[in-house]
Each structure stands twice: as C-alpha cells, then as structure tokens.
C-alpha positions in Angstrom: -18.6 0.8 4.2 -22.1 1.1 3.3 -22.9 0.2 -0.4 -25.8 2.8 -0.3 -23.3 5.7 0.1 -20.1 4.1 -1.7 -19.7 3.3 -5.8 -16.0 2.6 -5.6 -13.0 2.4 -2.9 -9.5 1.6 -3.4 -8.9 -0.9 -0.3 -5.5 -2.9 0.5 -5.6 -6.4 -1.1 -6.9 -8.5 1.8 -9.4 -6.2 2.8 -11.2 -6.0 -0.7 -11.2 -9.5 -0.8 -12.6 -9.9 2.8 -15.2 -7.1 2.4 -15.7 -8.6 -1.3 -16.7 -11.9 0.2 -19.0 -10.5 2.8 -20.7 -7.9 0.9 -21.8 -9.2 -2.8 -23.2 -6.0 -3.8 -19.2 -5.0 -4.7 -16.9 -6.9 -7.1 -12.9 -6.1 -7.4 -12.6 -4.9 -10.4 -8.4 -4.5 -10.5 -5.3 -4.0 -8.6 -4.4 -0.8 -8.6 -1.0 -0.6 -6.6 1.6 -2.8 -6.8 4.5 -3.3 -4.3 4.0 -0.6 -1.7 4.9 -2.2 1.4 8.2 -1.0 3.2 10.5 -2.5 6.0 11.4 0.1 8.4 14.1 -1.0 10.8 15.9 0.6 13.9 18.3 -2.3 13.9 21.1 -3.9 11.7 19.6 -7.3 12.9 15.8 -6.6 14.3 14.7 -9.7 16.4 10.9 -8.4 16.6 8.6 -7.0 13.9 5.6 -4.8 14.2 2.6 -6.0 11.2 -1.0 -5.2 10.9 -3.3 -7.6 12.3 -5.1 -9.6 9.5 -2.6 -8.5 7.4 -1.3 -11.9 6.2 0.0 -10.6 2.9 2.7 -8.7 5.2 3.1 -11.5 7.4 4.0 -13.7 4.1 6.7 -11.0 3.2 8.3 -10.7 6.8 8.4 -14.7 6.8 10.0 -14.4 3.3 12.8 -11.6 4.2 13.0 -13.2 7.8 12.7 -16.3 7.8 12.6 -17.9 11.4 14.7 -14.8 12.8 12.4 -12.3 14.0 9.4 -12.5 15.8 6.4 -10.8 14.5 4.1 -8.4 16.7 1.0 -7.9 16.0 -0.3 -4.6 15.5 -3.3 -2.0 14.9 -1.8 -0.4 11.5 -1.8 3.0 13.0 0.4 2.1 16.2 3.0 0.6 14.0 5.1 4.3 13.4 4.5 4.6 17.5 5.8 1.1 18.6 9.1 1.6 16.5 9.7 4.8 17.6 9.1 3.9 21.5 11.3 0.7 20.6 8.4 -1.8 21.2 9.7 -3.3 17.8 12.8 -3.2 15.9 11.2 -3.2 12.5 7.7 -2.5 11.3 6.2 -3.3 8.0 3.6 -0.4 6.4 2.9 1.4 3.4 5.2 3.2 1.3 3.2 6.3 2.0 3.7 6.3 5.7 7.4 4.7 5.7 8.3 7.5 4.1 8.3 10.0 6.9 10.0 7.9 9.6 13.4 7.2 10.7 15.4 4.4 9.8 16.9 2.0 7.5 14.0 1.5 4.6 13.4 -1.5 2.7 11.4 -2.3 -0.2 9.7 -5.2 -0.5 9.6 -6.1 -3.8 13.4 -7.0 -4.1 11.7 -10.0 -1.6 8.8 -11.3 -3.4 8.9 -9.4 -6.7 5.5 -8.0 -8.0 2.4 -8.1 -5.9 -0.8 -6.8 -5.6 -0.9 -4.3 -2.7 -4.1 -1.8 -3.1 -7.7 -3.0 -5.2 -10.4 -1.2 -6.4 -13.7 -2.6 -5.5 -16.9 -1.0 -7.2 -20.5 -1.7 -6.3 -21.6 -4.0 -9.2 -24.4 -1.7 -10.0 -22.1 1.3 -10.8 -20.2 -1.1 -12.8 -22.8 -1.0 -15.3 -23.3 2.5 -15.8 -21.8 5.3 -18.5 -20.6 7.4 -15.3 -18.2 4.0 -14.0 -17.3 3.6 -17.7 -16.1 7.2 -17.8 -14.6 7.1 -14.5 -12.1 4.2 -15.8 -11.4 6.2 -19.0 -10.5 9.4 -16.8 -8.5 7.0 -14.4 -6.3 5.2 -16.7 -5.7 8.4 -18.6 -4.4 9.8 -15.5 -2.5 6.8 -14.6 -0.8 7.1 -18.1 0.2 10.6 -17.4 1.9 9.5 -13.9 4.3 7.5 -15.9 6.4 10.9 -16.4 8.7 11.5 -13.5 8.0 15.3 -13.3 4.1 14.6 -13.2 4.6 11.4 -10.3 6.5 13.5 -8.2 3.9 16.6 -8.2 1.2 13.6 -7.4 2.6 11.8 -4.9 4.1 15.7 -3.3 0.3 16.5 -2.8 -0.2 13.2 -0.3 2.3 15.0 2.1 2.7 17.9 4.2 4.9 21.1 2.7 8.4 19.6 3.2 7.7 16.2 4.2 8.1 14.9 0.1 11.5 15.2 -0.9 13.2 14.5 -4.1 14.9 11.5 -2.1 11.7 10.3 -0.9 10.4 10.3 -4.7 14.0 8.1 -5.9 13.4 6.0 -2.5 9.5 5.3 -4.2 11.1 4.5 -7.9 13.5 2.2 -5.9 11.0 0.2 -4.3 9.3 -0.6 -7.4 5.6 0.7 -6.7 3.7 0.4 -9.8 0.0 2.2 -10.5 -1.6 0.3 -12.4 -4.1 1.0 -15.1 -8.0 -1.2 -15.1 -9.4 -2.9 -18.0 
C-alpha cells in the first residue's frame, strides 16, 4: 500500500500492526471486526492444520483449541480452501467470510479464546485530521448501528457472496460464532 493513494484500509490485526510499524505515515485507529476466524475440519480428530504464514494470532488459537495434538502447516492464505480440499490438511483456520462456502465441520473460534480483535482500520494520519475522515466515522458507525438488526446484517453480509452462496444457515452459523462489528471512537 502506498500512502499517496490510500486514506484508510481495513487490514487483519497483525498486518495493521506490521504495516503500522513500518510505515508511520498511518496510525490504527480501531478494531473493527471481532472474532472472525473459523476452524474448518475434514476430520473428527485432525492431526495437521493449514494457517497463514505470519499469522501468529491464528497460530495462538490453533495452539489454544489444540494443544500439542495437531501439527500446524504453514500456508499462503489463499491455498488454505485448496490444501483441505486435496487433503494436504485435515483442518484449516481462515476467515468467517471464506469458511463459509466450504465443506466440513465449522468452528468458531471465539468459544476458544473469547473476544479478539480480528480486522483494524488503519488511516493515514493526515486524513485523520480532516472534516472528510471525521465524516467518514460519523457515516461508518451509523451504518454499523444499523447492522445490529438481523434483517439489515443478513442483506450486508448476502452482498459479499455470490447469488446462492449466503444462506439463512450461513447467516445463524455467523451469529453463532460471535463476529462482532464494531463501531470507532
């Protein structure tokens, strides 16, 4: 990301803080997803584990649900859905958005650590200054307010997807897991 072409991203929670550190032009400014993560498993006991590389958030929750049983594998995040299915890995770990449309016993993560911070908005501290940032927030929060109806969520989150692929199962599968949006201050 360039911070002459970008005012704000929304970036999983180790990579703000990485690109944070090694670009000072952006500040995170507030988690904005909580809990998305999902275990996807092939297996009733899965002895390996497919997990984004660098991803040591993920790693942490593996270890947690896990313990010493299962071997981790790690992963470019788009190969994950392809290892499982070609049964390089028993399980994979990935976001809510993408365990959704697999095959396979589904997991939450929350039920293992409780809340954490999975997605973070990083703006470029220059645009965090201005009347358009402070609007922006305004308009965001309002629309994360209005997401707290069911009817309203489900017509949100049915947009990500292909016709089809968002069912009402997949929306009480997301309530189940716990993912939380989160307003900013």
């Amino acid at each position: 990301m360039s911070s002459d072409n970008i005012e704000i991203a929304i970036l999983c929670s180790n990579a703000a803080k990485d690109f944070t550190e090694n670009n000072k032009d952006f500040v995170i400014v507030g988690t904005v997803v909580k809990n998305a993560d999902v275990i996807v498993s092939r297996t009733d006991v899965p002895k390996t584990i497919g997990v984004s590389q660098n991803r040591f958030n993920k790693l942490n929750l593996v270890n947690k649900r896990y313990k010493d049983n299962i071997k981790p594998v790690f992963l470019l995040n788009n190969i994950l859905p392809y290892a499982l299915e070609k049964g390089e890995v028993d399980a994979i770990i990935l976001d809510s958005k993408n365990a959704i449309l697999l095959q396979g016993d589904k997991e939450g993560t929350y039920n293992i650590n409780g809340d954490y911070d999975s997605y973070d908005m990083v703006v470029n501290k220059k645009f965090l200054e201005s009347n358009d940032y402070r609007e922006f927030i305004e308009t965001y929060n309002e629309s994360i307010e209005d997401l707290k109806y069911d009817e309203k969520l489900y017509e949100a989150l049915r947009l990500m997807y292909k016709e089809g692929e968002f069912t009402e199962r997949s929306f009480d599968l997301w309530k189940e897991w716990n993912i939380k949006l989160q307003k900013l201050h």
